[in-house]
C-alpha positions in Angstrom: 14.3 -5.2 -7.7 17.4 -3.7 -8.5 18.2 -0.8 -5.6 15.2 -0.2 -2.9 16.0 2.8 -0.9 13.8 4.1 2.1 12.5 6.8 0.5 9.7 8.2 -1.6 8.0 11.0 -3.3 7.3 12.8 -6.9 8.6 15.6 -8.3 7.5 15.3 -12.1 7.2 18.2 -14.3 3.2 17.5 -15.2 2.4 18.9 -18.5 -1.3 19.1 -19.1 -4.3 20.4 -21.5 -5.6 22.4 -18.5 -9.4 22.7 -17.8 -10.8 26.1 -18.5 -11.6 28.4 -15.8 -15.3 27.7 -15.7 -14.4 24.2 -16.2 -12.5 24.0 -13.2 -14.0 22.3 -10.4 -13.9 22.1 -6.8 -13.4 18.4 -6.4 -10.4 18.9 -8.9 -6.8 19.4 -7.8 -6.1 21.9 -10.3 -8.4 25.3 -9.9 -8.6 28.9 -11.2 -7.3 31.7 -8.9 -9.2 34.6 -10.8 -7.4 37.1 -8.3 -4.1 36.1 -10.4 -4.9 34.9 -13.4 -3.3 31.4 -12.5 -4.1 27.7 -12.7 -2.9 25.8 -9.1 -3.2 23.2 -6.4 -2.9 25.4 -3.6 -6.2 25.1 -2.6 -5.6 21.1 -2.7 -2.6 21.1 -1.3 -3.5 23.3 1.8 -6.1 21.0 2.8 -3.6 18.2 2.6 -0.7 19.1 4.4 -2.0 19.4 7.6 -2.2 15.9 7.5 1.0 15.0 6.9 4.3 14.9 9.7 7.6 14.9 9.7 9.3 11.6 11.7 12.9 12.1 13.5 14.2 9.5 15.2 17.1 8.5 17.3 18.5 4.7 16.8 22.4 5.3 18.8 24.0 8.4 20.9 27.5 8.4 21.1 29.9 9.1 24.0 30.3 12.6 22.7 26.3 13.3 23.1 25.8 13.0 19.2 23.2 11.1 18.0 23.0 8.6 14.7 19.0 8.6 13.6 16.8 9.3 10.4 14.3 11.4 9.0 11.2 10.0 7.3 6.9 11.0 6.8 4.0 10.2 8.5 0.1 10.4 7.3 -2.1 11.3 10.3 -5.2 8.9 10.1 -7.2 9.4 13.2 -7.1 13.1 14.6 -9.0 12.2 18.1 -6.7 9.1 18.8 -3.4 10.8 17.4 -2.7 7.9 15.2 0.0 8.3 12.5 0.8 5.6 9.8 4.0 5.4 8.7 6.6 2.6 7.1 8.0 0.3 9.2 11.6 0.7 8.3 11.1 4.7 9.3 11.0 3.7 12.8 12.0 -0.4 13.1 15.5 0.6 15.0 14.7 3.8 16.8 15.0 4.4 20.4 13.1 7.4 20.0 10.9 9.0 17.6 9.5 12.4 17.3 6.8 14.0 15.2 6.7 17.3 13.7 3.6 18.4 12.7 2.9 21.2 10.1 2.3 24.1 12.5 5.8 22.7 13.7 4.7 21.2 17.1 6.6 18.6 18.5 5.4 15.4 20.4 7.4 12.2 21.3 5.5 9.0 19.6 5.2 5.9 20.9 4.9 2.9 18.4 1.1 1.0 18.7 2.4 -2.0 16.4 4.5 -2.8 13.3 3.6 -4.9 10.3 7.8 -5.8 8.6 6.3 -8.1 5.5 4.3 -5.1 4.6 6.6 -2.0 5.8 3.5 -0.5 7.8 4.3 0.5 11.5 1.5 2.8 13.7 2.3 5.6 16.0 0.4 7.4 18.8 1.1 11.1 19.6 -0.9 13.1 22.8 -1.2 16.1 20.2 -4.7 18.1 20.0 -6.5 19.5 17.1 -5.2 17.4 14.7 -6.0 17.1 11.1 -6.3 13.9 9.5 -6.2 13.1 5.8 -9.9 11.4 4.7 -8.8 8.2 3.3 -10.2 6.9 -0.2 -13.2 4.7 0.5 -12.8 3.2 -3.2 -9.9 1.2 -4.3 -10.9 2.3 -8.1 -7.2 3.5 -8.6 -6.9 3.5 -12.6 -3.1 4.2 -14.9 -3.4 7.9 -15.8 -4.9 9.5 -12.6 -3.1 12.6 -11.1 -1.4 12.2 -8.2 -0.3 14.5 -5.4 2.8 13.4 -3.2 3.5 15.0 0.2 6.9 14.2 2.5 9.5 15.2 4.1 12.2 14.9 1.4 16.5 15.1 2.6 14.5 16.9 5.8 12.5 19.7 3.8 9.6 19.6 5.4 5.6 18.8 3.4 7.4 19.2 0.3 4.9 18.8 -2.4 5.0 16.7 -6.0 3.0 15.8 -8.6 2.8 13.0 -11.0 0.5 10.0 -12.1 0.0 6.3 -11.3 2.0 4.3 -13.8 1.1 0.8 -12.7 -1.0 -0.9 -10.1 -0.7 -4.3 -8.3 3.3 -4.2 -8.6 4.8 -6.4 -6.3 8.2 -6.8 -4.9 11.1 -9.3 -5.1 10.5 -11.1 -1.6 7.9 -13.8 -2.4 7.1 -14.6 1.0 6.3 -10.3 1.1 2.6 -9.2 1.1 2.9 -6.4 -1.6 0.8 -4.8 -4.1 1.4 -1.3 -5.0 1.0 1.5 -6.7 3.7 2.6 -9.0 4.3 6.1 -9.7 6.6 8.0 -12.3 7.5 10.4 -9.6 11.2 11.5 -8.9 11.7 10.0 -5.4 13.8 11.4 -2.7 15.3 10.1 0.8 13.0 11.1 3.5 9.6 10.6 1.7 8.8 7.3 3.0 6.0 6.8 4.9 4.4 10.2 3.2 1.1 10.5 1.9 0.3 10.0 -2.1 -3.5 11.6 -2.8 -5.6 11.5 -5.5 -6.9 15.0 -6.9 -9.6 14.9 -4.8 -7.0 14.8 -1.7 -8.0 11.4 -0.5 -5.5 9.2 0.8 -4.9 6.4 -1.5 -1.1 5.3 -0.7 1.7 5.2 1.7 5.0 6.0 -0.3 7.5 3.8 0.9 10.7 2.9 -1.8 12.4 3.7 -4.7 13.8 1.1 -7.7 16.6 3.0 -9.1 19.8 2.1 -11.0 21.6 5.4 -8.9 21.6 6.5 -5.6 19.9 9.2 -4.5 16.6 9.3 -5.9 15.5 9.6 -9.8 14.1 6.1 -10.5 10.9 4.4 -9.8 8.6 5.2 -6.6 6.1 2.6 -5.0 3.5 3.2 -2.5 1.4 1.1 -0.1 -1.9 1.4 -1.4 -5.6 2.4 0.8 -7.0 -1.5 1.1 -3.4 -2.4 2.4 -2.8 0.0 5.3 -6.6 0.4 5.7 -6.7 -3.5 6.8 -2.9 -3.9 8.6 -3.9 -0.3 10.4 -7.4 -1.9 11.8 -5.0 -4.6 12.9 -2.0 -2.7 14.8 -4.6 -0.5 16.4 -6.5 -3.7 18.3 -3.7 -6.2 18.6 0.1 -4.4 18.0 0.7 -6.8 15.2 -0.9 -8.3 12.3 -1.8 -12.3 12.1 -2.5 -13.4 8.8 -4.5 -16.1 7.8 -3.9 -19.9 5.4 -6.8 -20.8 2.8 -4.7 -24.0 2.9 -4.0 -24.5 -0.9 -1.3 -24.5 -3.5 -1.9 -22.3 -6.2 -0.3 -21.6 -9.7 -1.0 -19.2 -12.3 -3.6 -20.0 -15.3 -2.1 -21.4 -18.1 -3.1 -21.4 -21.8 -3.3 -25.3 -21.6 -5.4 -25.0 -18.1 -7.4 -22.7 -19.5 -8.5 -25.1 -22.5 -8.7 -28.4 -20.0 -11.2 -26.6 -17.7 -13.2 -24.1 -19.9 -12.0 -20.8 -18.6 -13.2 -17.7 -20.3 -9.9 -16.0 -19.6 -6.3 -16.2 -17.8 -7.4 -14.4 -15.0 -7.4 -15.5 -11.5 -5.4 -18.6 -9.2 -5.4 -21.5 -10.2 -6.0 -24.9 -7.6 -3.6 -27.5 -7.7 -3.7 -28.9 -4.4 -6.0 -28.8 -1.3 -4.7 -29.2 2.2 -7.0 -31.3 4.1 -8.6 -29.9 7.0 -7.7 -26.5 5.5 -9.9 -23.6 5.0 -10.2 -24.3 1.4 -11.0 -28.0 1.9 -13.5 -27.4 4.7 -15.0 -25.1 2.8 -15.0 -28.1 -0.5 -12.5 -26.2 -2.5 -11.2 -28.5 -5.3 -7.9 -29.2 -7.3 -8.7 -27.2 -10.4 -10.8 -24.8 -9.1 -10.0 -21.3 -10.7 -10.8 -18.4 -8.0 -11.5 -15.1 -9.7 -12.4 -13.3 -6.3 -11.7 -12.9 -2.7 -12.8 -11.0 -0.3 -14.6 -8.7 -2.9 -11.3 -8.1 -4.6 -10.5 -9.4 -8.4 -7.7 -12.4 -8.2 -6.1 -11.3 -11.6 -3.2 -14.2 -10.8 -2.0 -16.3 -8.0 0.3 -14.0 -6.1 -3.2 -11.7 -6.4 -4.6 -14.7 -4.3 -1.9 -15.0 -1.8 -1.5 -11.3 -0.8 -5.4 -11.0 -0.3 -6.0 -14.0 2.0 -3.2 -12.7 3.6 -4.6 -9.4 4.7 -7.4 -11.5 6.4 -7.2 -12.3 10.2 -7.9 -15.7 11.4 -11.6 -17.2 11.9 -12.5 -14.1 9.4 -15.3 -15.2 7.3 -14.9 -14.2 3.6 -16.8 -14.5 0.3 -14.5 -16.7 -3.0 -15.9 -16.8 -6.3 -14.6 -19.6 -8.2 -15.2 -21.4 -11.4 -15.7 -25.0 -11.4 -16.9 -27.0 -14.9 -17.4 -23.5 -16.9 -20.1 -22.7 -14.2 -18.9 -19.5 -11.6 -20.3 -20.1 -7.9 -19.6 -18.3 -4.5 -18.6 -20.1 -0.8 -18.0 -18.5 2.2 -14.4 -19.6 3.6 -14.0 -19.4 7.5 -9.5 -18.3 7.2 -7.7 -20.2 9.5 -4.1 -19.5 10.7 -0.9 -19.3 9.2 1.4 -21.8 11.2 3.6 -22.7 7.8 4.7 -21.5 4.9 4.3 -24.1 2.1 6.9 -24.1 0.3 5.5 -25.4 -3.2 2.6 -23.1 -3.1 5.6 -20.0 -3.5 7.3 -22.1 -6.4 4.0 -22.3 -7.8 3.2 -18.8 -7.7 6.5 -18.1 -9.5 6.4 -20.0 -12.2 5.7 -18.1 -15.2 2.6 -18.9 -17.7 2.6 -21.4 -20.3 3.2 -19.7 -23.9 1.5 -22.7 -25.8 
């Protein structure tokens, strides 16, 4: 990707057919205020921001008593235990870090664990009556829904955007990264990374975290963490500090025209088995070269990197469900995920190499 910048969130000019007054839902972002005649998202938004916090932090202090430091967002996501989810480049070279919450309360945060290969880091604050954002419990994100940015843009505190999903499953130029997110059309600004992007229900479903854009300063594409991510790498920091990921023990490559013909595939979808690493999970489990997996851990494998990044979100001696194809026939194994000791090298190349055109 061309520039990344630590920032995030939308400010798009939304036009839209809107809904008519008795049309207007309470599930739905946008609502009728009959007391003003007006279409808005307050009521939406004011049941969001509370949720959302400001992060200052303090990496160097000079002779002189200045400080050097940065600003960034923070999504509370458990109001008894004070936890805060946040991007891990926010915080990764601060020797303090302070959270501002809505009501403007202040509390020094401690850091419960950090997770660099997918910019997720958890903090702790000793606040009280705390508000946390519900998360999604679906992952049904679809091109075209509404979304509903909140951050702490350039230091302006739960500033508030709008815009849509423009893509899902993007993925970023590091191939040994764990990322599949959600791509917005939002403006994006310094100092919304780490925010919160809702649906128009005001669930949780992303982390914002960077920007692709030609310029500096903000204007180009926004990315954010999505809910099965953080929901898994969270569950992680909060029991262990840090996140172990787990090996199926394969080499995998896309789905080729030509693969698809040898093996009787009824599409290009999923990753491809070109080697099996014995004593592997994959190979104890009786994976074979040429199996096609179209599922994991109850999540579609649309290609191989799809395949990577899932088994990666899985701890070790986690036992999940694969649905494979094998012979034109589709079957299900249970695969005990063992630890990652290695990167293999080959199964990367593999996953880069593009799809046969034939």
């Amino acid at each position: 990707m061309r520039q990344i910048l630590a920032a995030f969130i939308p400010l798009f000019a939304l036009t839209l057919a809107l809904p008519s007054p008795a049309a207007a839902q309470s599930k739905s972002a946008i609502s009728y205020d009959a007391s003003r005649n007006v279409f808005t998202m307050a009521p939406t938004i004011q049941k969001v921001t509370p949720g959302v916090v400001s992060i200052s932090t303090i990496e160097t202090e000079e002779a002189d008593g200045s400080t050097i430091g940065g600003i960034g967002s923070g999504v509370i996501i458990d109001a008894e235990a004070g936890l805060i989810l946040t991007n891990d480049h926010v915080i990764e070279d601060a020797q303090s870090i302070t959270v501002i919450l809505s009501d403007k309360r202040r509390y020094r945060a401690t850091v419960r664990g950090q997770d660099p290969e997918t910019d997720l880091a958890l903090l702790e604050i000793p606040g009280t009556n705390l508000t946390a954002l519900p998360v999604s419990a679906s992952d049904d994100v679809l091109v075209g829904d509404i979304v509903i940015a909140v951050g702490n843009p350039f230091g302006l505190s739960h500033s508030v955007s709008t815009g849509i999903v423009s893509a899902i499953g993007r993925t970023d130029d590091n191939p040994l990264g764990y990322s599949d997110l959600i791509q917005t059309d939002a403006a994006i600004n310094p100092g919304n990374s780490g925010g919160a992007l809702v649906n128009s229900a005001g669930e949780l479903i992303g982390i914002n975290s960077a920007l692709v854009s030609k310029q500096s300063g903000g204007g180009g594409i926004g990315f954010a963490i999505p809910a099965h991510t953080f929901r898994a790498i969270a569950a992680q920091l909060q029991v262990y500090g840090e996140v172990t990921r787990g090996s199926l023990g394969v080499m995998i490559s896309p789905v080729t025209q030509d693969a698809q013909a040898r093996l009787d595939l009824p599409h290009l979808n999923g990753a491809h088995i070109v080697e099996v690493t014995q004593n592997g999970a994959g190979f104890a489990a009786g994976l074979q070269v040429d199996d096609v997996v179209t599922e994991f851990a109850g999540r579609e494998i649309g290609n191989s990197s799809d395949l990577r990044y899932a088994v990666g979100l899985v701890r070790p001696d986690t036992v999940s469900r694969l649905t494979y194809i094998r012979g034109g026939a589709v079957s299900e194994i249970d695969v005990i995920i063992r630890a990652k000791d290695y990167v293999q090298t080959a199964e990367i190349q593999n996953i880069l190499e593009p799809a046969s055109i034939n």
